[in-house]
N, C-alpha and C positions, 0 to 999 in steps of 0.2 A: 326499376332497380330496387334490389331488398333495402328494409329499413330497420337501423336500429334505433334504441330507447339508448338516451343517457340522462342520466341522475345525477341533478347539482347537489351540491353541500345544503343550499337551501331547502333540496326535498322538492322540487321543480322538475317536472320531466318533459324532454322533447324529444321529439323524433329525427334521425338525419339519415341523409344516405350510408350504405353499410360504403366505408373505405376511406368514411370523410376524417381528415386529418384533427390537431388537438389546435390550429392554427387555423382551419376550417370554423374550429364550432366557438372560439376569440371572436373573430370577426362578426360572425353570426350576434353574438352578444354587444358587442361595441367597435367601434373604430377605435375607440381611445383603450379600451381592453388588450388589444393587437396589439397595438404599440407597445403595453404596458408586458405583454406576455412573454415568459421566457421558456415556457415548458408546460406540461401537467402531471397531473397524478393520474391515472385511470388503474380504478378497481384495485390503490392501495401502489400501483407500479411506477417507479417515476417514465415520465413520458414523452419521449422528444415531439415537440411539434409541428413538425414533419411527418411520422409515425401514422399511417391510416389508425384507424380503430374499424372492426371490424363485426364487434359483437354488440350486445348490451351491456351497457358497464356506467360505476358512479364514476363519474368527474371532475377533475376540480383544474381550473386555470393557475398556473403557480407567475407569480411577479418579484422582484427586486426583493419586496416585502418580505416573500416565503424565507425566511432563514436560511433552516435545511436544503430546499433544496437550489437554491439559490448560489451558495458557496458550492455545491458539489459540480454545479455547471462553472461557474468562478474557475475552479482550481482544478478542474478536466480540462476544460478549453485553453487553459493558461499550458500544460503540461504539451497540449499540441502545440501549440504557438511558440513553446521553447524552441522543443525539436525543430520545427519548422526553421526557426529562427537560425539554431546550430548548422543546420543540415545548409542554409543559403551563404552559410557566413565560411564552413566548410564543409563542400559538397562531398569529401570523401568519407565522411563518416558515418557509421552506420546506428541505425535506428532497431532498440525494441522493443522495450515498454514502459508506459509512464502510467500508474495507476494516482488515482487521487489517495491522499493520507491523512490524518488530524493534522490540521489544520496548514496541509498546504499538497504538495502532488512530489512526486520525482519522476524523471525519466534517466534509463540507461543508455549508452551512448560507446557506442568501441570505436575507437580512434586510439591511432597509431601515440602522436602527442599525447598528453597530459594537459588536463583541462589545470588554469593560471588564475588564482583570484582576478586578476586585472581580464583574464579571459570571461569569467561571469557580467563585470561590468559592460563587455563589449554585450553579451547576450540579451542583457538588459536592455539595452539602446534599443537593439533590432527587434525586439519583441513590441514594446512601443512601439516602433513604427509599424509592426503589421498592426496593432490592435489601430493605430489611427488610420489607416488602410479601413477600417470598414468590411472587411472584401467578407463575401458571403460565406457560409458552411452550412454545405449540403449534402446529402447518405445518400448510397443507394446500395442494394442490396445484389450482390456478385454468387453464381456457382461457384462453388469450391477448387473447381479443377482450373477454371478463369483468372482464379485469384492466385491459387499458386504457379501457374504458368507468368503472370504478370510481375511476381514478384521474380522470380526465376533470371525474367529476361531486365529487370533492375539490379542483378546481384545483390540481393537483400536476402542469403540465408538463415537469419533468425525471425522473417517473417513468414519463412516457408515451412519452415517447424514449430513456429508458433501453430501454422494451419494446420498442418497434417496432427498435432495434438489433439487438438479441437475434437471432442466424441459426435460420433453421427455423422452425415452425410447432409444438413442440414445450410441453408447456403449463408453467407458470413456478409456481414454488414462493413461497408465501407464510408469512411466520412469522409469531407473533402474541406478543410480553412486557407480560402483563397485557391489557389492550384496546389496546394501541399495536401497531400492523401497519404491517411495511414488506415490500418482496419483495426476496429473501435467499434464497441457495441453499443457507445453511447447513453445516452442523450447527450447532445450539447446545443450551445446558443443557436441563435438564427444566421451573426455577424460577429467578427473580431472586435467592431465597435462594444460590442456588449458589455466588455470586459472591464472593467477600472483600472487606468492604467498609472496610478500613483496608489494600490492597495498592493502590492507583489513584490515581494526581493528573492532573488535567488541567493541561499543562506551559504551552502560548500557541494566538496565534490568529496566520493568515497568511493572504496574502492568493491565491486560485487560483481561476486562470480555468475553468472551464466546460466539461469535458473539455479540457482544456488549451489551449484555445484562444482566443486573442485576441480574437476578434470575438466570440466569447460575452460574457455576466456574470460579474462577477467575483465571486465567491463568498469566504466567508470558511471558513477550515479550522481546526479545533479539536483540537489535538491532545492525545492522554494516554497514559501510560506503565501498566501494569499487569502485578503478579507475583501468584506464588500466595502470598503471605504478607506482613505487613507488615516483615521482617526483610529481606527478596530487594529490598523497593521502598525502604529505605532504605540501604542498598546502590547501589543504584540513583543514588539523588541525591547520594549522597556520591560518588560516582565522577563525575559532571556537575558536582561544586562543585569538585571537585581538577582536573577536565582546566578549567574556567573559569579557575582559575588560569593555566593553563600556555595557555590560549588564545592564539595567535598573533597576534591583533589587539592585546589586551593588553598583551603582549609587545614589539610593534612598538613601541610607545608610548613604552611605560618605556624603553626601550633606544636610544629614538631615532632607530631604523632605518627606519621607514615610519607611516603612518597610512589610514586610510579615513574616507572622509566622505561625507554625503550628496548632494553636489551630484556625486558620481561616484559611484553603487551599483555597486558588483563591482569597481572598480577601484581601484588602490594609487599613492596619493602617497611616492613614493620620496627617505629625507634623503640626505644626504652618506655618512653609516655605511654604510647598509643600502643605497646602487646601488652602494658599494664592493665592497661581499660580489656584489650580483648578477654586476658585471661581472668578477671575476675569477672566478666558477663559469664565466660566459657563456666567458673565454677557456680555461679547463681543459677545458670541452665542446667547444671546435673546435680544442684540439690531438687530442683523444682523434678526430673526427671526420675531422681530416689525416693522422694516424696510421694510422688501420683505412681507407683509403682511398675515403672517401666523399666528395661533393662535395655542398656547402649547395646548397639552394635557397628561393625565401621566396614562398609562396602568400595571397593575401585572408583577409583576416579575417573577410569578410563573402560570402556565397552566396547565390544563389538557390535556395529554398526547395524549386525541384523537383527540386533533386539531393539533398535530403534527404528528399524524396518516393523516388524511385527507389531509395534505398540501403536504405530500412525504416529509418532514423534519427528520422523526422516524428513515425510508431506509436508507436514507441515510448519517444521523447524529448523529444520535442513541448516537454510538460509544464515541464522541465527547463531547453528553451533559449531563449537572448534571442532575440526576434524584432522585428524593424525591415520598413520598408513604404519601398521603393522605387520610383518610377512605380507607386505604388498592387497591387505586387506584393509577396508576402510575401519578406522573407530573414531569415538566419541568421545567427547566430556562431560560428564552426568550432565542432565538438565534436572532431574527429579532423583530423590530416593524413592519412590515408589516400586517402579519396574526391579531396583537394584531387592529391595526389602525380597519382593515375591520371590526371584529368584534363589536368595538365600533361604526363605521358609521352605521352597520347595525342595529341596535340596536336603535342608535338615529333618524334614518330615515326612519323605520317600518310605514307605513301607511303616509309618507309625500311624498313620489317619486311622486308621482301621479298627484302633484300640481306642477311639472314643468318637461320642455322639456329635458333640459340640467339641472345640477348643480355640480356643480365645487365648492368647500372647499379646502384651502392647509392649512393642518394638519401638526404640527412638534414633 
């Protein structure tokens, strides 16, 4: 069998067989390393330990210790173990993605009902008990056409178009926590036991469309926070009760200065106090703006949708921005004046470039 070279932190090198796992070359180093192991790094990549390794590469065993990545297996594993948890508690609802986030994960979730604060309590119990389950997780690696016929014959529609997105022909990696399987590129622990199971709250639910999109389902999002201890997670909450405090909205209130209500979502009903404050910032910003020699100008608030197509804003923001339906075309709500700026220079400068070398305008 071929042999590859890996490379410790300490500059140490050994040979193992090419295919040998990062839980392979744990054990090779200690019994008590194994235990201790929750993952690697190889050649800068996090590294399930399951994972062959197949080349020459640096290595490094990652433990509880590792921070980084530590939390990232934490609050992956924890985000399957919800859905798991969801999915056993009610078997009709359907599953699509839960990525990890600062400082905790979410997963989306389409069910008919409405997810119940006293509904997260219930998910909380269940999840606990599979992490005190133990039960193993383990990957294996599926053809494409396997995997959407599998999902297919589960009526699981958004894991089927999750796959057919997927670019290349390339085959997709499946994980498994206890019998619960979803496809997951991973890394995660070795066991449910891994997990800390007094570090995790699930915080609310909200409400998100469909890869971000409007014309989709709207999905419900479930979100939770999780550290490597229960000391770091209440930490945690005590730092989210103290900025609730000082929250702005709050703030407005008592103070008199502004309010928000439902019948305007995102927007500010402004008292007498607090448009005093706005408009005297508003004129200290357009002496500063007279001053440094710029001249205002004032663009839409609202866009059409395929200049946020064109800019790469759509990709990647989508999610994010309010979206309004014009003659049955999508638009937007600025996120930038930039896009808006070019668009008005261009416009105003149509057949004028020509008459100079250089020209230089600061727009505010």
């Amino acid at each position: 069998m071929a042999q590859i070279s890996l490379t410790f932190p300490d500059g140490n090198v050994r040979a193992f067989d090419a295919g040998v796992t990062a839980a392979d070359v744990a054990s090779d180093i200690s019994s008590s390393l194994r235990k201790k192991a929750i993952s690697a790094t190889v050649d800068g990549q996090h590294w399930d330990l399951q994972w062959p390794i197949n080349a020459d590469a640096a290595i490094a065993i990652n433990t509880m210790k590792d921070e980084e990545p530590a939390l990232e297996l934490v609050r992956h594993d924890l985000a399957h173990i919800m859905a798991r948890a969801v999915q056993e508690i009610w078997p009709e609802t359907q599953v699509t993605i839960g990525p990890v986030i600062k400082d905790g994960w979410y997963y989306d979730f389409d069910r008919k009902e409405a997810f119940t604060p006293d509904d997260l309590e219930i998910i909380e119990k269940k999840m606990k008990e599979i992490i005190n389950k133990r039960d193993d997780v383990r990957t294996e690696i599926w053809d494409r056409d396997v995997a959407i016929q599998y999902y297919k014959d589960r009526g699981e529609p958004y894991k089927v178009e999750l796959i057919e997105s997927i670019p290349g022909n390339e085959p997709l990696r499946m994980y498994w926590h206890g019998h619960w399987q979803d496809l997951c590129r991973g890394p995660h622990l070795q066991h449910t036991g891994q997990v800390p199971s007094d570090a995790f709250k699930l915080m609310n639910v909200a409400g998100a469309y469909w890869r971000g999109d409007s014309d989709r389902p709207m999905l419900q999002r479930i979100y939770g926070v999780a550290f490597k201890n229960r000391n770091d997670l209440k930490a945690h909450l005590t730092m989210l009760e103290e900025a609730a405090k000082r929250d702005h909205r709050k703030l407005g209130r008592e103070m008199d200065l502004f309010h928000l209500q439902q019948e305007a979502h995102g927007s500010v009903f402004w008292h007498p106090k607090g448009y005093l404050i706005w408009r005297t910032l508003e004129a200290y910003m357009r002496r500063q703006i007279d001053d440094g020699g710029y001249v205002e100008v004032k663009t839409p608030q609202i866009m059409d949708a395929k200049q946020w197509e064109a800019s790469g804003h759509w990709d990647k923001y989508r999610e994010n921005m309010y979206i309004t339906e014009i003659d049955e075309e999508h638009a937007n709500e600025k996120r930038v004046n930039a896009l808006k700026i070019l668009l008005l220079q261009q416009k105003r400068l149509e057949g004028e470039m020509h008459r100079y070398k250089t020209f230089t305008v600061h727009l505010s």
